[in-house]
HTML snippet that shows the backbone in 3Dmol.js (N, CA, C, O; Angstrom):
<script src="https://3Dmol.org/build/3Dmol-min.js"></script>
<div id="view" style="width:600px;height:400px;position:relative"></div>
<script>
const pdb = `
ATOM      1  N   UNK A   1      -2.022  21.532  -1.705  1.00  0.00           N
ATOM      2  CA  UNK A   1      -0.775  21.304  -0.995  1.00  0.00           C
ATOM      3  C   UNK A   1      -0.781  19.875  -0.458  1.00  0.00           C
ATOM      4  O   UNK A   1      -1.539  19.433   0.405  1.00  0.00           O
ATOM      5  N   UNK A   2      -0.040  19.376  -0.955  1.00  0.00           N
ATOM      6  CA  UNK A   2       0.338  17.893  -0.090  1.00  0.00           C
ATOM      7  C   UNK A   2       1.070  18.077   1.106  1.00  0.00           C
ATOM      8  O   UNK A   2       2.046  18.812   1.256  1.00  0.00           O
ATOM      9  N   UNK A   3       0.395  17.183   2.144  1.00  0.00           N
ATOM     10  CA  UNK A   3       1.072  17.173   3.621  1.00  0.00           C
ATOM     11  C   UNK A   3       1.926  15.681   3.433  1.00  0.00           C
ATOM     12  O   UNK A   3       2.227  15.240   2.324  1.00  0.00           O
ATOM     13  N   UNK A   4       2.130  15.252   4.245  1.00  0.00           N
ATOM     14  CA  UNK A   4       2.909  13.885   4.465  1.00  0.00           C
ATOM     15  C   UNK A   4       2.812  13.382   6.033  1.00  0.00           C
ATOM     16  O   UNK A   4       3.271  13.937   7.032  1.00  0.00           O
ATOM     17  N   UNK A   5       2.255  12.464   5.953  1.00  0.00           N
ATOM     18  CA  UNK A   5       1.915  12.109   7.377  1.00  0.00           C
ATOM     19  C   UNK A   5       3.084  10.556   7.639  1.00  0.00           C
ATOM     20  O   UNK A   5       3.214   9.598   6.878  1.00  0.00           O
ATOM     21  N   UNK A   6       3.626  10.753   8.683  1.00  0.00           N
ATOM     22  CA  UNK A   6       4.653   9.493   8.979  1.00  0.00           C
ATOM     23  C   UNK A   6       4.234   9.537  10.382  1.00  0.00           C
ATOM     24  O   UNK A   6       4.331  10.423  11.231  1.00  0.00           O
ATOM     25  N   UNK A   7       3.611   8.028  10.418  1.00  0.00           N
ATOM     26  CA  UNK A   7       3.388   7.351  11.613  1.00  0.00           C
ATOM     27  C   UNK A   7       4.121   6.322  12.169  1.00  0.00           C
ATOM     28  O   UNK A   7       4.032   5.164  11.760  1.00  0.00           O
ATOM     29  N   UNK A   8       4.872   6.682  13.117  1.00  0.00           N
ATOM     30  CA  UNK A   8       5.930   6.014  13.743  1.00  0.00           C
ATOM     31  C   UNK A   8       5.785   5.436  15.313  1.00  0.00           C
ATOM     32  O   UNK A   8       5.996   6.200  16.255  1.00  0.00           O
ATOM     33  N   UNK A   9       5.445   4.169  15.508  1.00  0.00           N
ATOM     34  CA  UNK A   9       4.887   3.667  17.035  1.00  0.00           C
ATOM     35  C   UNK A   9       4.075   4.120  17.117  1.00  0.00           C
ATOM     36  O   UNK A   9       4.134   4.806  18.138  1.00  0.00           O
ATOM     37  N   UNK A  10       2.523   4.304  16.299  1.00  0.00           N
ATOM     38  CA  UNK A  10       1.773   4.878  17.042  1.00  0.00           C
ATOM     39  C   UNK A  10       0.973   6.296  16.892  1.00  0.00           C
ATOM     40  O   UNK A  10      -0.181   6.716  16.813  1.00  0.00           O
ATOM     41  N   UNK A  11       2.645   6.879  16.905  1.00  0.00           N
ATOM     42  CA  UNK A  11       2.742   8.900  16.823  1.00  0.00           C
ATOM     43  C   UNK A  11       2.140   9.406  15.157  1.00  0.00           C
ATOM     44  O   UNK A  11       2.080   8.644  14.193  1.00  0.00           O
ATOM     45  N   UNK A  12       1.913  10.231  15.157  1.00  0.00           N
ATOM     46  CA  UNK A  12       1.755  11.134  13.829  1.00  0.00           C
ATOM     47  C   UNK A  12       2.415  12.342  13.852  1.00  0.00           C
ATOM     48  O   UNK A  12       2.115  13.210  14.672  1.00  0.00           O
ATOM     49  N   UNK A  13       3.412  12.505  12.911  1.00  0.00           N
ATOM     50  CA  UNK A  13       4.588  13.728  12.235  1.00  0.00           C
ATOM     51  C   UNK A  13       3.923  14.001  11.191  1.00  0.00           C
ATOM     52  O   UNK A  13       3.734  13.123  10.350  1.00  0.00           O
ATOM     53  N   UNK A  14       3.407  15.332  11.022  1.00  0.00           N
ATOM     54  CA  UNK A  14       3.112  15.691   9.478  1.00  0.00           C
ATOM     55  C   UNK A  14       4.214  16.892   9.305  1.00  0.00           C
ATOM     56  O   UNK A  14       4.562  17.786  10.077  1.00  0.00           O
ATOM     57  N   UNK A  15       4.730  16.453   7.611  1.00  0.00           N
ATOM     58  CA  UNK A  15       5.375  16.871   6.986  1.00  0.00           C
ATOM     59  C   UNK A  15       5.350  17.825   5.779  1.00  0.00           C
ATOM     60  O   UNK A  15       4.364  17.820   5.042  1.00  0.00           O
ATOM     61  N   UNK A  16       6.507  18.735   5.516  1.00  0.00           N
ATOM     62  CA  UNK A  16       6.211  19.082   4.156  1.00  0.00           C
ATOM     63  C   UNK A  16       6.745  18.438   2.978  1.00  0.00           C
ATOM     64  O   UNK A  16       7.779  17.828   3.251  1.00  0.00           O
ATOM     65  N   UNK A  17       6.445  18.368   1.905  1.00  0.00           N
ATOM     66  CA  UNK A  17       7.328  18.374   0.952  1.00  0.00           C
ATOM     67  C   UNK A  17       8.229  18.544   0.702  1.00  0.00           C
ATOM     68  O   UNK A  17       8.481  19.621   1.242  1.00  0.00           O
ATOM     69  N   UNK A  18       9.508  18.064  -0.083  1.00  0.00           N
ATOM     70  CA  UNK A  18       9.026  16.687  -0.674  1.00  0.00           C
ATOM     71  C   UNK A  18      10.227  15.746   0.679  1.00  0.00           C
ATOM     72  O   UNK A  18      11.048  16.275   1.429  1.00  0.00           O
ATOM     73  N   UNK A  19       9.950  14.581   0.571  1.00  0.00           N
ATOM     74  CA  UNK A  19      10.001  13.836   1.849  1.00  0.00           C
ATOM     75  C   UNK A  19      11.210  12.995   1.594  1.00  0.00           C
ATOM     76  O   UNK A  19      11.836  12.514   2.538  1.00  0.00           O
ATOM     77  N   UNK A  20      11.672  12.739  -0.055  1.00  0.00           N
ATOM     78  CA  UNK A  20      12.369  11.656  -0.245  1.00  0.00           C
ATOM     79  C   UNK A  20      13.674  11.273   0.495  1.00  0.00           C
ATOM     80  O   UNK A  20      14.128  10.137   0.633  1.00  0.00           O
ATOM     81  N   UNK A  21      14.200  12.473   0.956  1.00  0.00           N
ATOM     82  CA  UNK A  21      15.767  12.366   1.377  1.00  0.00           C
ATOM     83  C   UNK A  21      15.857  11.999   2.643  1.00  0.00           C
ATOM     84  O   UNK A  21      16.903  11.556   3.117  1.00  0.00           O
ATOM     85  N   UNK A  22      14.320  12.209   3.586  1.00  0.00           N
ATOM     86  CA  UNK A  22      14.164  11.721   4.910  1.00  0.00           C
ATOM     87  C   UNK A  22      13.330  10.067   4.771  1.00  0.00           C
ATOM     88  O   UNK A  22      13.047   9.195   5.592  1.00  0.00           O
ATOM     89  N   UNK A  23      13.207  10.168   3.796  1.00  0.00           N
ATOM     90  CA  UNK A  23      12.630   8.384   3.265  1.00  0.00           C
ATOM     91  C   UNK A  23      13.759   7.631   3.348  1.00  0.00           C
ATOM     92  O   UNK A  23      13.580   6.476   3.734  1.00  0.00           O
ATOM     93  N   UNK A  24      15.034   8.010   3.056  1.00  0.00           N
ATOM     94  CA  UNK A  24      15.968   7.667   2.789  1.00  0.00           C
ATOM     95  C   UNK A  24      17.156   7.454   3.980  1.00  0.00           C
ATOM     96  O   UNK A  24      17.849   6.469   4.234  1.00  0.00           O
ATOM     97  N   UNK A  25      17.107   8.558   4.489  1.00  0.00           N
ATOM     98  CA  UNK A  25      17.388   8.321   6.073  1.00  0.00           C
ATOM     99  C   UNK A  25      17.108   7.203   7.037  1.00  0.00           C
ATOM    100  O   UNK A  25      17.869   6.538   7.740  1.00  0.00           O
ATOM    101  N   UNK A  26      15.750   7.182   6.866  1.00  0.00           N
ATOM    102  CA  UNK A  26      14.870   6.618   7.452  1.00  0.00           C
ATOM    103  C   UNK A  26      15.361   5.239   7.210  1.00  0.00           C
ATOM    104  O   UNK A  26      15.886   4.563   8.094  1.00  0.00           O
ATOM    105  N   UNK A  27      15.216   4.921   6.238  1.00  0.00           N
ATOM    106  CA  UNK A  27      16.140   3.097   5.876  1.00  0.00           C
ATOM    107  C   UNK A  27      17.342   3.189   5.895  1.00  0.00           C
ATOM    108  O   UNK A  27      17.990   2.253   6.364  1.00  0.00           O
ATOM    109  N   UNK A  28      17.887   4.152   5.473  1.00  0.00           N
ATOM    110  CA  UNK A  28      19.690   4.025   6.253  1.00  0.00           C
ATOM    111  C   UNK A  28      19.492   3.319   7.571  1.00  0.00           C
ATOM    112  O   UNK A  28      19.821   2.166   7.848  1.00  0.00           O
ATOM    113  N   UNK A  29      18.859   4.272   8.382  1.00  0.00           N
ATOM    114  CA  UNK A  29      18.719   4.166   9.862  1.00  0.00           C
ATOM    115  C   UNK A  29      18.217   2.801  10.273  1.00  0.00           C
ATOM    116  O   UNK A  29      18.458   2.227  11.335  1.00  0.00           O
ATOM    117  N   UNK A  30      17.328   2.282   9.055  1.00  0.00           N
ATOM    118  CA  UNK A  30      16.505   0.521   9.709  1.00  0.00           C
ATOM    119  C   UNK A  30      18.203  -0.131   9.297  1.00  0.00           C
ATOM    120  O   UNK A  30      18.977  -0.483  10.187  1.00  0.00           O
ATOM    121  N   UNK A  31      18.497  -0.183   8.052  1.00  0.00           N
ATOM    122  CA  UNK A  31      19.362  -1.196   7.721  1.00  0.00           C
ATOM    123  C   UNK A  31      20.829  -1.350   8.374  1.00  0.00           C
ATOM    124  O   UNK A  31      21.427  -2.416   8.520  1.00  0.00           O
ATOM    125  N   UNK A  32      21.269  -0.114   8.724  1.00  0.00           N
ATOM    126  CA  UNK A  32      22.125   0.072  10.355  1.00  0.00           C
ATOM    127  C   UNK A  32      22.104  -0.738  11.002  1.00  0.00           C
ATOM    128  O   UNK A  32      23.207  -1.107  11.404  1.00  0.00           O
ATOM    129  N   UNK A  33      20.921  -1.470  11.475  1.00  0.00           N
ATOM    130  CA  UNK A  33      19.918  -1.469  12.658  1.00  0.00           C
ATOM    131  C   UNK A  33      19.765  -1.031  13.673  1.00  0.00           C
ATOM    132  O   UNK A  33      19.665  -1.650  14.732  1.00  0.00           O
ATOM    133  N   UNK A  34      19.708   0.531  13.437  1.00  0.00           N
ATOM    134  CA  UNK A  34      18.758   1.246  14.207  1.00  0.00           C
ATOM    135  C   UNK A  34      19.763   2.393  13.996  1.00  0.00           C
ATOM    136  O   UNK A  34      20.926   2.173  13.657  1.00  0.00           O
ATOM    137  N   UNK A  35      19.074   4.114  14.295  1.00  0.00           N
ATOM    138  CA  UNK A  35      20.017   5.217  14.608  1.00  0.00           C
ATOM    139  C   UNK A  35      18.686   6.215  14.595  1.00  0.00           C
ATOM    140  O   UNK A  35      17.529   6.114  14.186  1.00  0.00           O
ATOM    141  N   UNK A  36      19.354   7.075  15.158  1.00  0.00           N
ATOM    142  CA  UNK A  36      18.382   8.218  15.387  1.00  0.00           C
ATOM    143  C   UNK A  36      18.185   8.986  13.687  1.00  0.00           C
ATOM    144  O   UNK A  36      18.946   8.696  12.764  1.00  0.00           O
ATOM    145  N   UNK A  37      17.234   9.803  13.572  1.00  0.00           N
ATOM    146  CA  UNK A  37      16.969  10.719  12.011  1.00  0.00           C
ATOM    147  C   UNK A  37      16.230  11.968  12.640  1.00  0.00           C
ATOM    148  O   UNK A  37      15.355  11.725  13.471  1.00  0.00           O
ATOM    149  N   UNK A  38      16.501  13.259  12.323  1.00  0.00           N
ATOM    150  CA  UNK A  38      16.108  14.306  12.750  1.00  0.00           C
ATOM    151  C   UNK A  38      14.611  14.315  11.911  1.00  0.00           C
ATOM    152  O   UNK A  38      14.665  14.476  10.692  1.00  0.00           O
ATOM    153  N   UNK A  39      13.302  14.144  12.556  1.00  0.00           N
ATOM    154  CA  UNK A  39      12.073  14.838  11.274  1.00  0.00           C
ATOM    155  C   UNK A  39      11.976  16.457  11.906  1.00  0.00           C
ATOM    156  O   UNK A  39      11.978  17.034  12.994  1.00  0.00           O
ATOM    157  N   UNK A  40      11.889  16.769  10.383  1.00  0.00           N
ATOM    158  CA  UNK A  40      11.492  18.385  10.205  1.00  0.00           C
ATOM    159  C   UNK A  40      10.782  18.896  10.438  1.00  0.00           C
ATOM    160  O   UNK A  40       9.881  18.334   9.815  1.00  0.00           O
ATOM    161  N   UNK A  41      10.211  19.933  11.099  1.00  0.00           N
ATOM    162  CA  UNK A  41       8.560  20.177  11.155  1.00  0.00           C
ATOM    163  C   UNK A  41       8.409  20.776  10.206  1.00  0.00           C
ATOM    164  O   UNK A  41       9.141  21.271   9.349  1.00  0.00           O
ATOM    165  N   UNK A  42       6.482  20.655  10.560  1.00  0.00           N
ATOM    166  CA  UNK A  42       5.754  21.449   9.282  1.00  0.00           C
ATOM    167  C   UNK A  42       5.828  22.792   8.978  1.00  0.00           C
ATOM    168  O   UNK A  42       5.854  23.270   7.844  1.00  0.00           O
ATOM    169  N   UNK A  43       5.870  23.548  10.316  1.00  0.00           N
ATOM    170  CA  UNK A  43       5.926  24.653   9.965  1.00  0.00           C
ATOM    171  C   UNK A  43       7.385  25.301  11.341  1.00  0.00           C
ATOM    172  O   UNK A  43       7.229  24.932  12.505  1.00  0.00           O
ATOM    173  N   UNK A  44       8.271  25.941  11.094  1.00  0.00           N
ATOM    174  CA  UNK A  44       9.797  25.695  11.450  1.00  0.00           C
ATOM    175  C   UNK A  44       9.807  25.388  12.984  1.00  0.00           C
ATOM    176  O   UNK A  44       8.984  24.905  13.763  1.00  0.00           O
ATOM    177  N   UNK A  45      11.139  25.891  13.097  1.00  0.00           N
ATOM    178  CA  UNK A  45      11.654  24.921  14.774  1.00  0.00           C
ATOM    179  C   UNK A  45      12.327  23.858  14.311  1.00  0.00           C
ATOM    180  O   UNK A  45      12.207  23.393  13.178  1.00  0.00           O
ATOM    181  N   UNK A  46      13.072  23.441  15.208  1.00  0.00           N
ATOM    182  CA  UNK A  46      14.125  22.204  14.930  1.00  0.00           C
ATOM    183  C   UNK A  46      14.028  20.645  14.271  1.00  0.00           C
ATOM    184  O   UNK A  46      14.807  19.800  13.829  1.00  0.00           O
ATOM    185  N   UNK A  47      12.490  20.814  14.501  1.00  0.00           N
ATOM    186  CA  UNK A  47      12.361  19.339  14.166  1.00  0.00           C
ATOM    187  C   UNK A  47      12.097  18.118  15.204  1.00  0.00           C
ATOM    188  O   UNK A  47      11.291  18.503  16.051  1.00  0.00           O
ATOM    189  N   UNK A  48      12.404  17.106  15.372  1.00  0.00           N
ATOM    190  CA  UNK A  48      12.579  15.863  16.626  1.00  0.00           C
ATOM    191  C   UNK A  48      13.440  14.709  16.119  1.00  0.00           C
ATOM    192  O   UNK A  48      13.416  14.387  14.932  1.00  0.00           O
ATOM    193  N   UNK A  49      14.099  14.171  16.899  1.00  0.00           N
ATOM    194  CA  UNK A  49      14.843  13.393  16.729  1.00  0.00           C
ATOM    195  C   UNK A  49      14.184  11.796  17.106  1.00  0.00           C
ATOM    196  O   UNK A  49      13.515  11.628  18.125  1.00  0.00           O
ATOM    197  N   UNK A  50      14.381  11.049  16.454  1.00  0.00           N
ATOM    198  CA  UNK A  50      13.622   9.518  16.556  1.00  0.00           C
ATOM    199  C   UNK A  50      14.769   8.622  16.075  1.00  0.00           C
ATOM    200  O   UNK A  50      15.768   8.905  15.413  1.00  0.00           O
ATOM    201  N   UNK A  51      14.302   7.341  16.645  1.00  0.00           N
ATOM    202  CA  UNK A  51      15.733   6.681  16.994  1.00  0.00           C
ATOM    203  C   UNK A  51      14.435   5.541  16.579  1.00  0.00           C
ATOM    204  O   UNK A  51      13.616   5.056  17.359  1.00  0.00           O
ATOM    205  N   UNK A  52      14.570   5.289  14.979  1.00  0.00           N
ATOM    206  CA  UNK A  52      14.236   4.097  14.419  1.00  0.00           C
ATOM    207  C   UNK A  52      15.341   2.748  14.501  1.00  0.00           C
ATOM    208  O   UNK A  52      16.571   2.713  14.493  1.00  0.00           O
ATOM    209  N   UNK A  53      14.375   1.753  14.577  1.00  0.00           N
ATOM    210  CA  UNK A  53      15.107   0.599  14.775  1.00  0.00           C
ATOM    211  C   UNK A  53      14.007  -0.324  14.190  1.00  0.00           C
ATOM    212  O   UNK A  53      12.792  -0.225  14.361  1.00  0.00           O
ATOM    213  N   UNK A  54      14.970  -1.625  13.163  1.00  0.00           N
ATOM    214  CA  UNK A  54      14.527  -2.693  12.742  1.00  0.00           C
ATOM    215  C   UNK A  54      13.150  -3.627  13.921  1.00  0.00           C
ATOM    216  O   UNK A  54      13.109  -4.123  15.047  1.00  0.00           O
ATOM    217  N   UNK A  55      12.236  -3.409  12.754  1.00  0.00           N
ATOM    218  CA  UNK A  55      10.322  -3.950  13.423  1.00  0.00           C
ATOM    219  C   UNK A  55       9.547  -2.931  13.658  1.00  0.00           C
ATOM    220  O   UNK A  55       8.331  -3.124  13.651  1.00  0.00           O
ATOM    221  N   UNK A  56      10.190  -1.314  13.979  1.00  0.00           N
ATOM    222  CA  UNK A  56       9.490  -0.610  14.404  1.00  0.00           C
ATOM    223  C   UNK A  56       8.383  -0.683  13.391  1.00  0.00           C
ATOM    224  O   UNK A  56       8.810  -1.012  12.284  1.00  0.00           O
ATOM    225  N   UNK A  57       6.943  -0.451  13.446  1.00  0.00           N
ATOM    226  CA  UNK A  57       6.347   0.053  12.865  1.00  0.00           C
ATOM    227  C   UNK A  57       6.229   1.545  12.427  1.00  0.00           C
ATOM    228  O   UNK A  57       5.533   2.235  13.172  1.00  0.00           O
ATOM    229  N   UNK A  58       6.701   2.067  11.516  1.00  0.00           N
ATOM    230  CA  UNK A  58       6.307   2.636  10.175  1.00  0.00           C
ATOM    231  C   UNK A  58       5.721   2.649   8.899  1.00  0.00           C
ATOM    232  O   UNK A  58       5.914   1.869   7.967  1.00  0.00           O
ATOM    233  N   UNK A  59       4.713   3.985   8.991  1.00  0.00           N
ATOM    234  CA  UNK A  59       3.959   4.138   8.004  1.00  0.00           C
ATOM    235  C   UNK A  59       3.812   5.530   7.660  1.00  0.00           C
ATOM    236  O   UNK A  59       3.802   6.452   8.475  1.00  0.00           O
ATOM    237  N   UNK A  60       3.656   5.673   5.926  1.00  0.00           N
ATOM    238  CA  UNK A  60       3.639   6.933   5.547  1.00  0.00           C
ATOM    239  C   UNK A  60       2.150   6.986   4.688  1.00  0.00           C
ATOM    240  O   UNK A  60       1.566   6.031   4.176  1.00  0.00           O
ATOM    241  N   UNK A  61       1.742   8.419   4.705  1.00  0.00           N
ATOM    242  CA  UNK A  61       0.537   8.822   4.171  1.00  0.00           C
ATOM    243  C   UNK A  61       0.549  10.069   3.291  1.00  0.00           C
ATOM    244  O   UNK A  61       1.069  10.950   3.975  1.00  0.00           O
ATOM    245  N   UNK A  62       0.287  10.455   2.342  1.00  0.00           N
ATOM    246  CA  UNK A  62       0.052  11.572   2.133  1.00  0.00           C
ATOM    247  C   UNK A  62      -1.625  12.013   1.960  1.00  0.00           C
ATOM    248  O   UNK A  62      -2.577  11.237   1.875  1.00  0.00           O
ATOM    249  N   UNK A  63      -1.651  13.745   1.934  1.00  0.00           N
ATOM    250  CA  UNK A  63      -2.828  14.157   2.418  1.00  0.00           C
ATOM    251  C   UNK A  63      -2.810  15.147   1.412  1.00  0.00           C
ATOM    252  O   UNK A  63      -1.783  15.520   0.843  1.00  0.00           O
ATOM    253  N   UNK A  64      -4.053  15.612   1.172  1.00  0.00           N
ATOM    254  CA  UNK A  64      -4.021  16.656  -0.042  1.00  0.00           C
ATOM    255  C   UNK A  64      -4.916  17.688   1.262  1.00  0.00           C
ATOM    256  O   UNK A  64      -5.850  17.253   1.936  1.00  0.00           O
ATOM    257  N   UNK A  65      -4.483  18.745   1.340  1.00  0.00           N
ATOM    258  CA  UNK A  65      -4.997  19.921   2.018  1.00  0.00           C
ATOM    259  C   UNK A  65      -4.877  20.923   1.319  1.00  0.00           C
ATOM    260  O   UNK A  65      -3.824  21.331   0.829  1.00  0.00           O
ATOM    261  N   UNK A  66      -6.187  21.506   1.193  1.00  0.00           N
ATOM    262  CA  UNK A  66      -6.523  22.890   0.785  1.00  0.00           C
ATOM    263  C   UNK A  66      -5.994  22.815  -1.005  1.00  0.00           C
ATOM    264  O   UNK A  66      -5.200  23.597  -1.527  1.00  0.00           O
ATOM    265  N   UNK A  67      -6.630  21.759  -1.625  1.00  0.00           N
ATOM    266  CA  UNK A  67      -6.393  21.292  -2.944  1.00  0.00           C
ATOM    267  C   UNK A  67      -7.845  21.307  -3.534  1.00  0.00           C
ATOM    268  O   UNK A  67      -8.433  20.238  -3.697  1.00  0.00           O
ATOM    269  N   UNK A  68      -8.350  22.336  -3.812  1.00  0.00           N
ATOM    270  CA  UNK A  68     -10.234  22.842  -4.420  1.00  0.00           C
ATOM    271  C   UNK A  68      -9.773  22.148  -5.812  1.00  0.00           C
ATOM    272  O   UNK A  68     -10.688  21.579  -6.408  1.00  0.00           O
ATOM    273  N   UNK A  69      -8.346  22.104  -6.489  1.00  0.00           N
ATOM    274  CA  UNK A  69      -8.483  21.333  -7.892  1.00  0.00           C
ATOM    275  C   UNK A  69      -9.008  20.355  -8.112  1.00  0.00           C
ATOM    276  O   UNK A  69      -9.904  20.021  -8.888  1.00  0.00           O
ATOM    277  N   UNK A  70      -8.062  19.569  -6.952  1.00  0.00           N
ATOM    278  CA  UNK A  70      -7.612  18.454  -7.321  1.00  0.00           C
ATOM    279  C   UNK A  70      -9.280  17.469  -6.730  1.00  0.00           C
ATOM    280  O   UNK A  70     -10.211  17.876  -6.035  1.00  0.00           O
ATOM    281  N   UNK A  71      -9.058  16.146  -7.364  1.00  0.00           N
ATOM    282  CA  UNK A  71     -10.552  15.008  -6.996  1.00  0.00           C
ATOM    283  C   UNK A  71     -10.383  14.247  -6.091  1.00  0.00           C
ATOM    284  O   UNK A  71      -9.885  13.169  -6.414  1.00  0.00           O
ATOM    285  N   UNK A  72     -10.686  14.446  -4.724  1.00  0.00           N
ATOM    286  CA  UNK A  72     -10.696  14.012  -3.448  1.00  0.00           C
ATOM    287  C   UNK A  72     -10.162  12.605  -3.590  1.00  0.00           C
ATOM    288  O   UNK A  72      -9.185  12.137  -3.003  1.00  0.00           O
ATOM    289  N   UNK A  73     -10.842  12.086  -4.338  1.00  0.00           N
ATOM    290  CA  UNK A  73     -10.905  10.477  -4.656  1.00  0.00           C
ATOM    291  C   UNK A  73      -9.451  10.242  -5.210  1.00  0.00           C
ATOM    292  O   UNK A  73      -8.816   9.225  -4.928  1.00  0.00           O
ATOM    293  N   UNK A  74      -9.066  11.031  -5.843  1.00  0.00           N
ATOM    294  CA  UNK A  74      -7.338  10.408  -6.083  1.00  0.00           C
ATOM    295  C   UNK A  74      -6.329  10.861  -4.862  1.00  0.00           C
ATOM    296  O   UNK A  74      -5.203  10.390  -4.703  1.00  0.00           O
ATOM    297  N   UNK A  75      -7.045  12.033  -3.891  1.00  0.00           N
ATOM    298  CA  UNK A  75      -5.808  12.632  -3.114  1.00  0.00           C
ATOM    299  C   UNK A  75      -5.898  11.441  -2.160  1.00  0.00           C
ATOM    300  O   UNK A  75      -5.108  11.353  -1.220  1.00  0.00           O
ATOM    301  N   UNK A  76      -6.999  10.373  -2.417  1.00  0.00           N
ATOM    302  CA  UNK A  76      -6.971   9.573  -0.980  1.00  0.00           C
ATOM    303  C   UNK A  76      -6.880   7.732  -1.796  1.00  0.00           C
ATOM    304  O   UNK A  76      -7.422   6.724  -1.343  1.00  0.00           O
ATOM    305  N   UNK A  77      -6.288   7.806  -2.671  1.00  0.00           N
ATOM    306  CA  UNK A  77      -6.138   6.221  -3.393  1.00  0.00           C
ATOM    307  C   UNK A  77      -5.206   6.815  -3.713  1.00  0.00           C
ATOM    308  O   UNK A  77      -5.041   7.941  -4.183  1.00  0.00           O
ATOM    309  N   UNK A  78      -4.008   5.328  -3.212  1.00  0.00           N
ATOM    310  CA  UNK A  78      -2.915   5.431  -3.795  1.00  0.00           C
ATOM    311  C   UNK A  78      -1.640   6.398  -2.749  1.00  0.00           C
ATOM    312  O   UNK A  78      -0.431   6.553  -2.926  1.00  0.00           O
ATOM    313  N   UNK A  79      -2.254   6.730  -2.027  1.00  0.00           N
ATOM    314  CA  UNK A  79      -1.228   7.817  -1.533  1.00  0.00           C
ATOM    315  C   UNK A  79      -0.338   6.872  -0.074  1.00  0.00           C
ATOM    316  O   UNK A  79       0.740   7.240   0.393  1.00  0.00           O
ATOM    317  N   UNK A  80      -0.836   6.097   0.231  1.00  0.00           N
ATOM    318  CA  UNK A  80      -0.514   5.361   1.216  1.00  0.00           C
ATOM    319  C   UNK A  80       0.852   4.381   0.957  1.00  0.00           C
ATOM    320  O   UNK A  80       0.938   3.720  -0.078  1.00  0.00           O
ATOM    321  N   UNK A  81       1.947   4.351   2.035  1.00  0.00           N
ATOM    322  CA  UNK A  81       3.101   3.917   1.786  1.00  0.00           C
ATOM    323  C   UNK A  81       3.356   3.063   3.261  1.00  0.00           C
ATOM    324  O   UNK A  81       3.529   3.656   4.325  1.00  0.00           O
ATOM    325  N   UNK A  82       3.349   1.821   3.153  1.00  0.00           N
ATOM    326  CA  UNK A  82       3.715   1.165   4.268  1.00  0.00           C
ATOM    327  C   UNK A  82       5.389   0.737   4.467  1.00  0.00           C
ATOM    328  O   UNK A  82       5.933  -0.294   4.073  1.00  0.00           O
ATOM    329  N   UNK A  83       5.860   1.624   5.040  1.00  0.00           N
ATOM    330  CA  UNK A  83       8.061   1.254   4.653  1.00  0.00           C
ATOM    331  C   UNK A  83       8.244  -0.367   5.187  1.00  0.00           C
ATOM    332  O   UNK A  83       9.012  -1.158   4.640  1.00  0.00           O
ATOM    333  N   UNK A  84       7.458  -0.668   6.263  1.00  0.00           N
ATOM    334  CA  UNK A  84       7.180  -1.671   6.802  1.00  0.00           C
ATOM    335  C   UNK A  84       7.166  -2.898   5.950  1.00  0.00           C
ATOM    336  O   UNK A  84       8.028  -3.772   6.045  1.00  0.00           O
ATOM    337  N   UNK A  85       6.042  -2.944   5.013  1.00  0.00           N
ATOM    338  CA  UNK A  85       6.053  -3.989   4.428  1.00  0.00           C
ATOM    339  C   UNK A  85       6.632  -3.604   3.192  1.00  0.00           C
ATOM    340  O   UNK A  85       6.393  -4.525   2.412  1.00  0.00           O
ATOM    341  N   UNK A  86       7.028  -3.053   2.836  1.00  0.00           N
ATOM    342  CA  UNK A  86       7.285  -2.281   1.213  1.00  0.00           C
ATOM    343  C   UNK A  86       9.154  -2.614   1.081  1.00  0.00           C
ATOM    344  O   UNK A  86       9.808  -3.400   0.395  1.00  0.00           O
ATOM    345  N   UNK A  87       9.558  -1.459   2.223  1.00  0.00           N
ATOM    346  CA  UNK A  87      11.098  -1.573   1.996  1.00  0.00           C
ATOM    347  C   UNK A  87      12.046  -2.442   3.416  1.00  0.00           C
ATOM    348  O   UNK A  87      13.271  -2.530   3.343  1.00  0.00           O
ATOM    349  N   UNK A  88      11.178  -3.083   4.768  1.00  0.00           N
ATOM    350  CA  UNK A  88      11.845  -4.029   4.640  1.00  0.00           C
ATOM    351  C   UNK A  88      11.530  -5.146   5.595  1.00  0.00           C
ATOM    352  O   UNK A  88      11.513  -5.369   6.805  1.00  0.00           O
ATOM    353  N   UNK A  89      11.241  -5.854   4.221  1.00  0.00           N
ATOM    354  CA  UNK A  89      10.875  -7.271   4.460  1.00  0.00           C
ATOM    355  C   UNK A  89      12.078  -8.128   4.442  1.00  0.00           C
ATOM    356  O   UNK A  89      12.110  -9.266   4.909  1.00  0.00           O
ATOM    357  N   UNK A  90      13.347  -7.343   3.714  1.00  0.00           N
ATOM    358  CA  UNK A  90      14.230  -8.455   3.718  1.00  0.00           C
ATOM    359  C   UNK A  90      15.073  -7.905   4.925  1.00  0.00           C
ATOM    360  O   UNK A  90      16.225  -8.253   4.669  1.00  0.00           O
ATOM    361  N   UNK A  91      15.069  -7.348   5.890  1.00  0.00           N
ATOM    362  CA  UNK A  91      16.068  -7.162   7.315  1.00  0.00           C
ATOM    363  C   UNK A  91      15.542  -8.032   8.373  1.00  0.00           C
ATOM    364  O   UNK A  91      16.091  -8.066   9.474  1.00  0.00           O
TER     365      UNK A  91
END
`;
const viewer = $3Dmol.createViewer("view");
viewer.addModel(pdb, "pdb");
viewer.setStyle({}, {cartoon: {color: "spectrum"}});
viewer.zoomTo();
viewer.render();
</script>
């Protein structure tokens, strides 16, 4: 099972699958400059509301939990997503 870890100021939100449409939010919300985005929890309840704004630091991770297949060594190369430097350098 892949988790999804989004570190925002600091905090750690882990997530479920799949993440893209709150990835997406998420830069709506920088290129705005700035608005709140509901994250979901992992396991139910409402979620939390975060009020991203252009510089914040953000960062995303994914995590392989409770994956006996899969080779440790790939669940942890490669999985790392910095929105920060990745999607925006040009705001």
């Amino acid at each position: 099972m892949i988790v999804h870890r989004l570190t925002v100021d600091g905090r750690d939100y882990f997530l479920p699958d799949p993440i893209t449409e709150l990835r997406d939010q998420i830069l709506a919300a920088v290129k705005a400059g700035g608005g709140y985005v509901t994250v979901p929890p992992l396991r139910g309840g409402p979620g939390i509301d975060i009020l991203f704004s252009p510089g914040m630091p953000v960062t995303w991770s994914q995590i392989d939990v409770g994956g006996g297949d899969s080779n440790p060594a790939e669940a942890n190369s490669g999985g790392h997503i910095d929105l920060e430097e990745e999607s925006f350098g040009g705001l």
